[in-house]
Every structure is written in structure tokens, then in C-alpha cells.
C-alpha positions as CSV (number, residue, x, y, z in Angstrom):
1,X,41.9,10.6,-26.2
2,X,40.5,9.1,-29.6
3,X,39.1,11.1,-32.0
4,X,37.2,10.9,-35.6
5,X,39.8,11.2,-38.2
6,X,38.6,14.5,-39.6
7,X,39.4,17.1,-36.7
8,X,41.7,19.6,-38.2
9,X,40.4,19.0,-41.8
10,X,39.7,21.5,-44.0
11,X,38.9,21.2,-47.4
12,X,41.3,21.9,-50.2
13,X,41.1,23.2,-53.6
14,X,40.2,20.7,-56.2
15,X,40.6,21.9,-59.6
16,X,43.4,21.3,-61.6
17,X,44.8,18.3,-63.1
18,X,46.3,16.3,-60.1
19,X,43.2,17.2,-58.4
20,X,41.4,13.8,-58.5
21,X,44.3,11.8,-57.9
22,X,45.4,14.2,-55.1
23,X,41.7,12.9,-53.5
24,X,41.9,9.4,-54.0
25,X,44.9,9.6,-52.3
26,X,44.3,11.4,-49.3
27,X,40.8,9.7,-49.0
28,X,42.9,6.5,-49.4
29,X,45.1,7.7,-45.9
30,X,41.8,9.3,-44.2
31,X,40.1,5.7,-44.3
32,X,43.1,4.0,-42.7
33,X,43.5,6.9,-40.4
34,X,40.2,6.2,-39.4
35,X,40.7,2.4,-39.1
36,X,43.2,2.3,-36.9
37,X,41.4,4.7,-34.5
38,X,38.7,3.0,-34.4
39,X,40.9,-0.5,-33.6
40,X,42.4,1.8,-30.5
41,X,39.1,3.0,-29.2
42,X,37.1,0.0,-29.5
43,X,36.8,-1.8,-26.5
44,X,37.8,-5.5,-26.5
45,X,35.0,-7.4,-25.9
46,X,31.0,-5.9,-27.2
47,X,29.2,-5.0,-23.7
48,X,26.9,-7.1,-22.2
49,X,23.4,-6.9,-23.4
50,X,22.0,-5.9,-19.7
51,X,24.5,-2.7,-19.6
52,X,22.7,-1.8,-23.6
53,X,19.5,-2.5,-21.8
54,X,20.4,-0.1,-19.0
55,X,21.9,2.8,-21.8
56,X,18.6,2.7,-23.7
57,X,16.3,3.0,-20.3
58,X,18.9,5.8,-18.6
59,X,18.2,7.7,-22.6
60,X,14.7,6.9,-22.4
61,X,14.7,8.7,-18.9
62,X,14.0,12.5,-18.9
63,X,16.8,14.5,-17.9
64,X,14.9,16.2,-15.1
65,X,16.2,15.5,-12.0
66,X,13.7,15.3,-10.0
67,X,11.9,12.5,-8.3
68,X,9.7,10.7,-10.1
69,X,7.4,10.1,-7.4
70,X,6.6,14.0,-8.1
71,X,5.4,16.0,-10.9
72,X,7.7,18.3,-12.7
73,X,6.0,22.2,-11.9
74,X,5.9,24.1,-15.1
75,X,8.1,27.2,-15.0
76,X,5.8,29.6,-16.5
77,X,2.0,30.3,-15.8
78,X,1.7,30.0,-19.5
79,X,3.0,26.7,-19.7
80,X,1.2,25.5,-17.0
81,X,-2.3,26.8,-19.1
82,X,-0.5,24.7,-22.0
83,X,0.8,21.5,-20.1
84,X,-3.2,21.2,-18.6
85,X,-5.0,22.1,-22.0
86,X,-2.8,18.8,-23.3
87,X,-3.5,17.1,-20.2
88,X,-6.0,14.3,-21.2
89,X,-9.2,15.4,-18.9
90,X,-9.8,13.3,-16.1
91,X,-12.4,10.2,-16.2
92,X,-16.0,10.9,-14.1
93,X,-15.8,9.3,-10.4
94,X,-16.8,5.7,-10.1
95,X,-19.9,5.5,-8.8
96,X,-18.8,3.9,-5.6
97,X,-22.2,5.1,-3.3
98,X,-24.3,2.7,-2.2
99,X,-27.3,2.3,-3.3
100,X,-30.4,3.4,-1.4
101,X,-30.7,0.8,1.4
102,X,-33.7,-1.6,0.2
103,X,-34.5,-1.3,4.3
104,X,-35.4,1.6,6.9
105,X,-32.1,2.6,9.3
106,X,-34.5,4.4,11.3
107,X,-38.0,2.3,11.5
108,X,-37.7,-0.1,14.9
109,X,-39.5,-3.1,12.8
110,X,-36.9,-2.7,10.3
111,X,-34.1,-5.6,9.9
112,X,-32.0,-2.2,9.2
113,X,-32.8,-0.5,12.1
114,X,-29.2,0.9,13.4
115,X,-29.7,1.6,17.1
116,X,-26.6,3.5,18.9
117,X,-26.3,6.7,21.2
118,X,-27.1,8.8,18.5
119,X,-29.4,7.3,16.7
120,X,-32.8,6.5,19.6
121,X,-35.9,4.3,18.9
122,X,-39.3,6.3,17.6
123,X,-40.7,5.9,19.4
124,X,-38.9,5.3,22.3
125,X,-41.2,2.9,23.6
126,X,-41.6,0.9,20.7
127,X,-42.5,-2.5,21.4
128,X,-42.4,-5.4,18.3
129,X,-45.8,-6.8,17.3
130,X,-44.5,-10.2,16.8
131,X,-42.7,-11.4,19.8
132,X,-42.1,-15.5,20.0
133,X,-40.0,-18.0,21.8
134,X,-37.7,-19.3,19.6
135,X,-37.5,-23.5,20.0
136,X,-34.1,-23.2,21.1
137,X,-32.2,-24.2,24.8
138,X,-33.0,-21.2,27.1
139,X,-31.2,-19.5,29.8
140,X,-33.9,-16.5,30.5
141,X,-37.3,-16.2,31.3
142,X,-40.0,-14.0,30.7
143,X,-39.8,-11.6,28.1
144,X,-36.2,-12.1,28.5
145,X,-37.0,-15.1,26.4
146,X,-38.7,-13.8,23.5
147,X,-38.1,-12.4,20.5
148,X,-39.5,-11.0,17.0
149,X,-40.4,-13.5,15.0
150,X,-37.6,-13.1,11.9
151,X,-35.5,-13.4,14.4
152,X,-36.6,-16.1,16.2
153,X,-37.0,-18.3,13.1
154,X,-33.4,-17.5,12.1
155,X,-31.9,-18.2,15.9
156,X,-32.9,-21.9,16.1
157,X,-31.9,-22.4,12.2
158,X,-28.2,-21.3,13.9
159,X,-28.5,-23.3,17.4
160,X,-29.3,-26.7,15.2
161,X,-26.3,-26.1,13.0
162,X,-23.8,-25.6,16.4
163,X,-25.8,-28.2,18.4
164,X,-24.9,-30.4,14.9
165,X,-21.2,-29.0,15.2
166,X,-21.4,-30.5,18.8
167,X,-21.1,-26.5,20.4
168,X,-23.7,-25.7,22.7
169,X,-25.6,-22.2,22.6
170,X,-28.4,-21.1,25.0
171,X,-30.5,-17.5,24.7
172,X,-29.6,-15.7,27.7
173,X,-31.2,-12.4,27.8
174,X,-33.4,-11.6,24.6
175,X,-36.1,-8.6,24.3
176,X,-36.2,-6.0,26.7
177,X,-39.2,-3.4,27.3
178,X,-38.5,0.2,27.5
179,X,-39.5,-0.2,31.3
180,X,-36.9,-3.4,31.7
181,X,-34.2,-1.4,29.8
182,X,-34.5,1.3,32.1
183,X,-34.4,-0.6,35.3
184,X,-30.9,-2.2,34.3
185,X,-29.9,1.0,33.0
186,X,-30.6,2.5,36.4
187,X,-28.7,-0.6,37.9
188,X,-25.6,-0.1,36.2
189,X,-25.3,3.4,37.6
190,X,-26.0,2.9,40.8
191,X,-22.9,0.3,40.8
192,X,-20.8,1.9,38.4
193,X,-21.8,5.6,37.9
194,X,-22.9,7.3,35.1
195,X,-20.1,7.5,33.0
196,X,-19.1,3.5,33.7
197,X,-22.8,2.6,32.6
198,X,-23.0,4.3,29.3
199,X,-20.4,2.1,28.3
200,X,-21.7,-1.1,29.2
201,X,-25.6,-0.5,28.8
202,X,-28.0,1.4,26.2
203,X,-30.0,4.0,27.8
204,X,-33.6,3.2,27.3
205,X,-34.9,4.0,24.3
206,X,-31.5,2.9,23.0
207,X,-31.4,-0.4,23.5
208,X,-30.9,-2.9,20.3
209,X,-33.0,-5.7,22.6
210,X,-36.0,-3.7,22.7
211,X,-36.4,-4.2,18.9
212,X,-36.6,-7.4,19.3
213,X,-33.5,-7.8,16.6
214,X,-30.9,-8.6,19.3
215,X,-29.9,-10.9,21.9
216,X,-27.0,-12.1,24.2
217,X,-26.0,-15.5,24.1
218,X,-24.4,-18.2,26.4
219,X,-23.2,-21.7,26.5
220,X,-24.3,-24.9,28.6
221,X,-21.9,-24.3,31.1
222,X,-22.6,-20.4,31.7
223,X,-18.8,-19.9,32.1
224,X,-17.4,-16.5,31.7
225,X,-21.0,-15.0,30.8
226,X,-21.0,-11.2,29.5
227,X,-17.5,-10.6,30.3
228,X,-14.4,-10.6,27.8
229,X,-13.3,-14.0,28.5
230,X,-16.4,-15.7,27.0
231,X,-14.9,-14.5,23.8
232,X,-12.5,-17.8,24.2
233,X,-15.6,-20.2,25.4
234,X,-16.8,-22.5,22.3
235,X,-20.2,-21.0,22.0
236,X,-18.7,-17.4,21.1
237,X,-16.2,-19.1,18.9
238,X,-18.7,-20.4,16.9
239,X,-20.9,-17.6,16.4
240,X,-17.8,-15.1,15.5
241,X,-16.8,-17.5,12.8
242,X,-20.5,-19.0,11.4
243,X,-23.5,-16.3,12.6
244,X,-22.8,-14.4,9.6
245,X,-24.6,-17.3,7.4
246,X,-27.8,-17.2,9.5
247,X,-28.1,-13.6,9.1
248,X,-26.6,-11.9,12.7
249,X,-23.1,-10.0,13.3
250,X,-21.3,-10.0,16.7
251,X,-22.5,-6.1,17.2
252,X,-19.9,-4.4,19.6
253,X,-16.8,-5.9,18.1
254,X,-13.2,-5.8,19.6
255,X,-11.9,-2.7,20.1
256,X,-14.6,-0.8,17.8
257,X,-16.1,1.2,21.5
258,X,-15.0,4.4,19.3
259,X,-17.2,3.7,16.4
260,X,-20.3,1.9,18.5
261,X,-20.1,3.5,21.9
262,X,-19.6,0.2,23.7
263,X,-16.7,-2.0,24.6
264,X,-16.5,-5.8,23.8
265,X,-19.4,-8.1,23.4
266,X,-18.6,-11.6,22.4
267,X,-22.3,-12.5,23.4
268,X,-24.2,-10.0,21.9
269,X,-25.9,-11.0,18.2
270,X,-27.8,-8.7,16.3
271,X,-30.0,-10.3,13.1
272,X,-29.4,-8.3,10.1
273,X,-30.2,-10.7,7.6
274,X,-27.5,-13.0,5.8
275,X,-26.8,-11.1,3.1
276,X,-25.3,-8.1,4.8
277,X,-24.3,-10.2,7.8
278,X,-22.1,-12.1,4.7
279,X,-20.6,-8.8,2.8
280,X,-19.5,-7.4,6.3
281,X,-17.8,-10.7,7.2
282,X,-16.0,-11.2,3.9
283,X,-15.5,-7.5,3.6
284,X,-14.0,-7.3,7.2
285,X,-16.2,-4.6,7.9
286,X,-17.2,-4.9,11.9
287,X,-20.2,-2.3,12.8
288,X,-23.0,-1.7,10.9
289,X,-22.2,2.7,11.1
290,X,-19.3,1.6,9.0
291,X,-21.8,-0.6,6.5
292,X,-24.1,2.2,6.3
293,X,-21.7,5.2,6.0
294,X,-23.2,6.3,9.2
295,X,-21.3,8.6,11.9
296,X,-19.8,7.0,14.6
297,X,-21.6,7.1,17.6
298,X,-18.5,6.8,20.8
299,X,-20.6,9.2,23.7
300,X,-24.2,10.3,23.3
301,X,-24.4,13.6,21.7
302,X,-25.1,17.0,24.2
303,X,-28.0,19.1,23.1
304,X,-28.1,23.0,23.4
305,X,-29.5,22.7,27.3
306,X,-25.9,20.7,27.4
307,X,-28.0,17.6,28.7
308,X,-28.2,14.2,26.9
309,X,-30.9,13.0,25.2
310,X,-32.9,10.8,27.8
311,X,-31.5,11.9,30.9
312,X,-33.6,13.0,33.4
């Protein structure tokens, strides 16, 4: 064990006449006292600067022992008053909320319309003033074939630019008429039952194609139409990776049926304009109830006579 040189000291009387030279002398011992026990303590080689490095963080450290993933508690209620008066006060919230949408959500002849099993047309037979048939390669007929004319204009903007890309799309089932929407409605339960058709087709009154917004797409060879597997056919392909710059969004994404109330559909487009189309892309954001901060719509809600809105 090393110690200072001056343990055990204690200080004598100085007066006299031998005082002074008495001092000089034992001063004279105390210094080579202390030399050579600092030559037996001192280690032999000066530590490494990384292990300096590591004494001044571990002093810099506060001795609590706690983690410092959490807060040290104060021990007293006064001290807590004291450590939040000295607690710097806390910035105002970003103001992250989006602004008010320059378009209705709720007006059919919107671009913004959002359409779901909560969310019905009004009014429910609401048919689009402007109905066209797009100049593009056609797979339907009738009014299956039309649709509004924003729409239509940006629809054969997008088949050029695939038909250029040497990928081949065709309009297979465009607007729908509260009376058509019903009828295949009707269809799917007969086939499939109730519960099976709520998932796979909008009541009417809640269909996207009667705004005239939406339509389902196919390719020249008509493989795989309106089930999953068209999701691998080159048409789909295309439209998942460059629809967003001609202003539509794949609507019922992969594995979202618990946001939109419906499964997969790789054929269905919905126009909402490219610069929303653009921000959901980049921003990875797949429904438009997740754009908007809308609820999600899975099931259509039960009223207080516990039936769903438009059943009969």
C-alpha cells in the first residue's frame, strides 16, 4: 500500500534557535520520502490515451445507477416542483395537420370523393354529367365503356405511354349506374352469399365506378382478369409502378381489406389526380382513408335498427 509522505505528521514546535535548521532538514527527508514513493507507486509505462478517455467519460457519468434509457424520479414532491420549474418548457407541437383538402371527400363530382362502406354517394343515385369514351383499346361496352371526362382525358394520356412502353392495356369495366351496380351486387350474393359479396363488390350506392372516377383494367390477352394472379400479368405491372404519374392509385391494395373493406385488386384504378396519386406513391401510403386521416372502413357500419345501410 503507498501512501503520501505526510500520514502520521504532525506539526512540531518551531521557535527557538535550531528551529529553522531543524525544518530545512526534515523538509529535506520529507521530499525524498516522497520521491521514492512516488517511484514505487508509479506504474511503469503512462496509460494508454483510450483508458484516460474512458476515466474522464466514467467521471463525467452521473453516479446514479440507473438506466439511462429512464429518467431518474425525484425523491421528494418538493423536488419534483423544483426539478420541473428548471425544466426548460416544452416547444409548441409541429403543426403536422393537413391542410384543409383544396377538394370535397364527400361531393360525387369531386376528384376527392372517398367512396367506401362507410362513406355512401349523395345521393345515391348520383350519375356524372360528363360521361365520355375515352380513345383508348376497349374491352366493355355500353356504359361499361364510359367515363367522366377528367378521367377519360387522363386514361388515354396513360394507355399511350404503356402502349409506347410496348405493354398493352384495355378498359374493361368502367362506369356503373346505380341500377347496374345493383344488379351485380345482387349477382354476387346469389353465388357467394351475403357476407362473400360485401367483400368483393360495393353495395349500390357505394360503388367508386358510379362516380365515374374509377375503372378496372385488363390486358390484350384477358389472362387472369379480376382475380389475384393478374397482379403478375404486364398490364398490372405497369400501372402499379407508373399510374401514379397520370393521376390514378391501384385502390384496394394488397392486404389493406382492413382499412378499405375489400381484398386485392390489381385491376382496379381510381383517378385522383397526380399530385396526390405522386405523394401516396413516394410516401408508401396505399388507401386514400390513410391520405385523408379518414377511419377505416373493413365491414359496413350497423345502425340502431342493427341493419346496414342499403340493405333491404
Amino acid at each position: 500500500m503507498c501512501h503520501d509522505g505526510s500520514a502520521g505528521q504532525e506539526p512540531g514546535p518551531e521557535s527557538g534557535p535550531a528551529g529553522p535548521t531543524r525544518r530545512a532538514f526534515s523538509r529535506l527527508l520529507m521530499a525524498g520520502s516522497g520521491l521514492a514513493a512516488l517511484a514505487a507507486c508509479a506504474p511503469e509505462t503512462p496509460p494508454p490515451p483510450s483508458s484516460a478517455a474512458g476515466i474522464a467519460t466514467t467521471k463525467a457519468a452521473p453516479a446514479s445507477s440507473a438506466s439511462p434509457l429512464v429518467p431518474p424520479l425525484a425523491s421528494t414532491p418538493a423536488a419534483a416542483a423544483t426539478s420541473a420549474a428548471a425544466a426548460p418548457a416544452p416547444a409548441p407541437p409541429a403543426a403536422t395537420a393537413p391542410a384543409a383538402p383544396r377538394h370535397s371527400l364527400i361531393d360525387p363530382a369531386s376528384p376527392w370523393v372517398v367512396v367506401n362502406k362507410h362513406r355512401p354517394l349523395a345521393p345515391s343515385t348520383f350519375k356524372p354529367t360528363d360521361l365520355v369514351r375515352p380513345a383508348v383499346r376497349l374491352a366493355a361496352a355500353g356504359e361499361a365503356s364510359l367515363l367522366n371526362g377528367t378521367t377519360a382525358a387522363a386514361a388515354e394520356k396513360m394507355f399511350a405511354a404503356a402502349a409506347g412502353a410496348g405493354v398493352t392495356l384495355t378498359l374493361a369495366s368502367g362506369y356503373r349506374s346505380y341500377v347496374t351496380q345493383a344488379a351485380t351486387y345482387s349477382g354476387y350474393v346469389k353465388s357467394q352469399g351475403q357476407a362473400a359479396a360485401d367483400t368483393a363488390s360495393a353495395r349500390p350506392g357505394y360503388s367508386e365506378h358510379q362516380t365515374g372516377w374509377a375503372f378496372d383494367i385488363g390486358d390484350g390477352s384477358g389472362a387472369d382478369s379480376f382475380t389475384p394472379r393478374f397482379a403478375q400479368q404486364p398490364a398490372a405491372v405497369w400501372a402499379q409502378a407508373n399510374a401514379h404519374l397520370f393521376g390514378f392509385v391501384v385502390r384496394y391494395p394488397w392486404m389493406l381489406h382492413g382499412i378499405t373493406g375489400y381484398y386485392y385488386e390489381p385491376w382496379h384504378l381510381r383517378y385522383i389526380g397526380p399530385e396526390v396519386a405522386t405523394e401516396m406513391k413516394n410516401g408508401g401510403i396505399g388507401t386514400l382513408e390513410e391520405y385523408f386521416g379518414l377511419e377505416a372502413a373493413p365491414g359496413l357500419p350497423v345502425t340502431g335498427s342493427g341493419h346496414h345501410p342499403g340493405q333491404s
